[in-house]
C-alpha positions as CSV (number, residue, x, y, z in Angstrom):
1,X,20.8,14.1,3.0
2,X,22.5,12.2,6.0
3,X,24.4,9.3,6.3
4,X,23.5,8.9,10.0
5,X,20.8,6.1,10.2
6,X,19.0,7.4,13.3
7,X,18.5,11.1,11.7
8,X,14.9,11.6,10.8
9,X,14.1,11.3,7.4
10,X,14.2,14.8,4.8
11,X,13.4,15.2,1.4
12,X,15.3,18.3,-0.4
13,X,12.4,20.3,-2.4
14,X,12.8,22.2,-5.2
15,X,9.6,24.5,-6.1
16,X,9.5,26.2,-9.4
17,X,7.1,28.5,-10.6
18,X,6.0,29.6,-14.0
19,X,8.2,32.5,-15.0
20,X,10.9,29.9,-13.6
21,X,11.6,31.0,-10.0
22,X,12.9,28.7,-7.9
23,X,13.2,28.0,-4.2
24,X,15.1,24.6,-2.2
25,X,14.0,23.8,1.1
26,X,14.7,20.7,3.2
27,X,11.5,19.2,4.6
28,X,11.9,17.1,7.7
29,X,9.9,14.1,8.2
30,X,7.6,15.3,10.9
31,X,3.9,15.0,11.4
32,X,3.5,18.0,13.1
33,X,6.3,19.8,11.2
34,X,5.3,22.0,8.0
35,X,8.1,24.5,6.0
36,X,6.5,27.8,4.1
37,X,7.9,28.6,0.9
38,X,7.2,31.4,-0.9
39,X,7.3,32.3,-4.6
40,X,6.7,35.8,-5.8
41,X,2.6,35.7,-5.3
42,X,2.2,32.3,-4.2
43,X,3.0,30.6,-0.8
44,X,2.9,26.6,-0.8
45,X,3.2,24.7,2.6
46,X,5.1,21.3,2.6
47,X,5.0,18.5,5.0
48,X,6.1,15.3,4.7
49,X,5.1,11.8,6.7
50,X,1.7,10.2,6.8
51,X,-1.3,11.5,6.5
52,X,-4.2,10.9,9.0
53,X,-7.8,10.0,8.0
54,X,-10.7,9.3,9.8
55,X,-11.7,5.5,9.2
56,X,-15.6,4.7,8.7
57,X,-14.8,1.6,11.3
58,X,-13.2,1.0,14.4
59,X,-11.0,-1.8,16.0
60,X,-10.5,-2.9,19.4
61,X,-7.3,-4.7,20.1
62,X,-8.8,-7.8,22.4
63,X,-5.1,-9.4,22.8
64,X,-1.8,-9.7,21.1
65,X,0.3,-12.9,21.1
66,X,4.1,-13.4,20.8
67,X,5.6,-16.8,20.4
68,X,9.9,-16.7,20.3
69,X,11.6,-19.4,19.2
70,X,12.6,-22.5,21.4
71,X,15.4,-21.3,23.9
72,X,15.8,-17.7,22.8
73,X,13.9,-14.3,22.7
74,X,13.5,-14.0,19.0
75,X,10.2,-13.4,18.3
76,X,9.1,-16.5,15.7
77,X,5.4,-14.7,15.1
78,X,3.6,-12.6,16.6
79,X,-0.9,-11.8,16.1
80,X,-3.7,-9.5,17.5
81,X,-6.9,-10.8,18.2
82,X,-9.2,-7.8,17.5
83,X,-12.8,-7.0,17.0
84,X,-14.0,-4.8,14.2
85,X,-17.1,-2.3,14.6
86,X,-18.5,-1.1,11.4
87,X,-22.0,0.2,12.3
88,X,-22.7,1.1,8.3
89,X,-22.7,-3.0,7.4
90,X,-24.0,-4.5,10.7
91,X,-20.8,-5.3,12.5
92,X,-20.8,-5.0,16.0
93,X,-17.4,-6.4,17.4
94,X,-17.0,-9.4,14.8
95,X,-13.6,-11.4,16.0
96,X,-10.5,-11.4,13.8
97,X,-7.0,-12.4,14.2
98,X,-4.8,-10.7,12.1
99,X,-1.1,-11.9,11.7
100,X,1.8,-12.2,8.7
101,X,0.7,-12.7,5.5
102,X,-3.1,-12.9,7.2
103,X,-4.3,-8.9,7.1
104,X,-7.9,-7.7,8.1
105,X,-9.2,-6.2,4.6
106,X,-12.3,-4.5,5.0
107,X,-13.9,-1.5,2.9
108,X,-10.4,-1.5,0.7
109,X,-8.2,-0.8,3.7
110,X,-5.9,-4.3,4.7
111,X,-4.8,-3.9,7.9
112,X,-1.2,-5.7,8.2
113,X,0.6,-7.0,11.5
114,X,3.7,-4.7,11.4
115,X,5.2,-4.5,14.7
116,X,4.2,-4.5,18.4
117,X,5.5,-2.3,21.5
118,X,8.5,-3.6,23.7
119,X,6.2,-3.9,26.5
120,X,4.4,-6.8,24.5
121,X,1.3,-4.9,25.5
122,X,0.3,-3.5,22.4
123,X,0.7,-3.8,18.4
124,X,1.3,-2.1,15.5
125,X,-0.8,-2.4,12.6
126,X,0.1,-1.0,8.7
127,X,-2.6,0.3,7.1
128,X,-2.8,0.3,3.3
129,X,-5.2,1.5,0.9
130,X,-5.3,0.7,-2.9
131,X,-7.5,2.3,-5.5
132,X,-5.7,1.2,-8.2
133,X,-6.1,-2.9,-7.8
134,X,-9.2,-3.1,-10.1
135,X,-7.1,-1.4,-13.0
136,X,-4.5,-3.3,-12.2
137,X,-6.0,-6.8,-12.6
138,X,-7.7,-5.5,-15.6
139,X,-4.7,-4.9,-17.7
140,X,-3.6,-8.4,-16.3
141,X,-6.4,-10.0,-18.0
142,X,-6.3,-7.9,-21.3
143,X,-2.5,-8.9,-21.2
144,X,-3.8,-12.7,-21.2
145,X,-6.1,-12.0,-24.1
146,X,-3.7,-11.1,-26.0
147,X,-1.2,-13.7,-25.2
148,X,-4.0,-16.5,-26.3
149,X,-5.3,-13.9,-29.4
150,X,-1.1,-14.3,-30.9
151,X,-1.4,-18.1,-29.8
152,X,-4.7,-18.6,-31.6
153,X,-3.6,-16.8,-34.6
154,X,-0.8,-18.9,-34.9
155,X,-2.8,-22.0,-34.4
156,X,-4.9,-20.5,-37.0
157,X,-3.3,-19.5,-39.4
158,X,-1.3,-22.2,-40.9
159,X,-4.7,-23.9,-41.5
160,X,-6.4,-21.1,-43.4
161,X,-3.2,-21.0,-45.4
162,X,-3.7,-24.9,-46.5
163,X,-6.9,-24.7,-47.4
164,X,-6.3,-21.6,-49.7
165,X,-3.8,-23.5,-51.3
166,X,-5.8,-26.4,-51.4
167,X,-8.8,-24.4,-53.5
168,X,-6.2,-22.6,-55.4
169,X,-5.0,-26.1,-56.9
């Protein structure tokens, strides 16, 4: 919708109902923001950024570390010491230092190391959930069956076809 880098990010939505009705609106990414369209009978709100849950654990940020690289201000890596609560499993302020390529996974969610404030005082941590890894690594492994059921059959097969010619002779 815009060029401009720093303008907040939009999606342009077309809704369409049955008898084939149609309204465009531009939703701005805002997490407070919501647009109201309406079609004949039906009204449908749209809002688009993240969406907030309620976790079924908590984590305390105990300290966050920066290192920069010799002689300059880049940051080289940067961690957060924190301490997960789950009351549920037992947990009561078990230590964990997450940092890249090192997330906190717990209860499905992976907690990544994304960012951390200017100020060096705080971090930022990406939170990802994903149903869909179990399905996932299931068609992985059916895709390996079949990969060694082709390369058995061709092992196979030229054996079964000597020894049919062997009993037809």
């Amino acid at each position: 919708l815009s060029q401009d880098e720093r303008a907040p990010s939009a999606a342009r939505i077309s809704v369409v109902d049955a008898s084939g009705a149609r309204v465009e609106t531009i939703v701005v990414k805002d997490d407070e923001r919501e647009e109201t369209v309406r079609i004949g009978d039906t009204e449908a709100i749209l809002r688009l950024g993240s969406v907030v849950i309620d976790l079924p654990y908590s984590i305390h940020l105990d300290d966050f570390l920066l290192l920069n690289y010799p002689g300059s201000r880049n940051p080289a890596s940067y961690e957060s010491h924190v301490r997960l609560y789950d009351a549920d499993r037992g947990i009561d302020g078990r230590p964990v230092r997450i940092y890249m390529n090192h997330p906190l996974s717990h209860r499905g969610y992976k907690h990544f190391q994304s960012s951390y404030d200017p100020d060096e005082l705080g971090t930022v941590l990406s939170v990802n959930y994903d149903p869909g890894k179990v399905p996932t690594y299931l068609g992985y492994t059916l895709l390996a069956l079949g990969f060694l059921m082709i390369l058995a059959r061709d092992l196979i097969w030229p054996v079964r076809k000597d020894e049919r010619e062997r009993s037809a002779a």
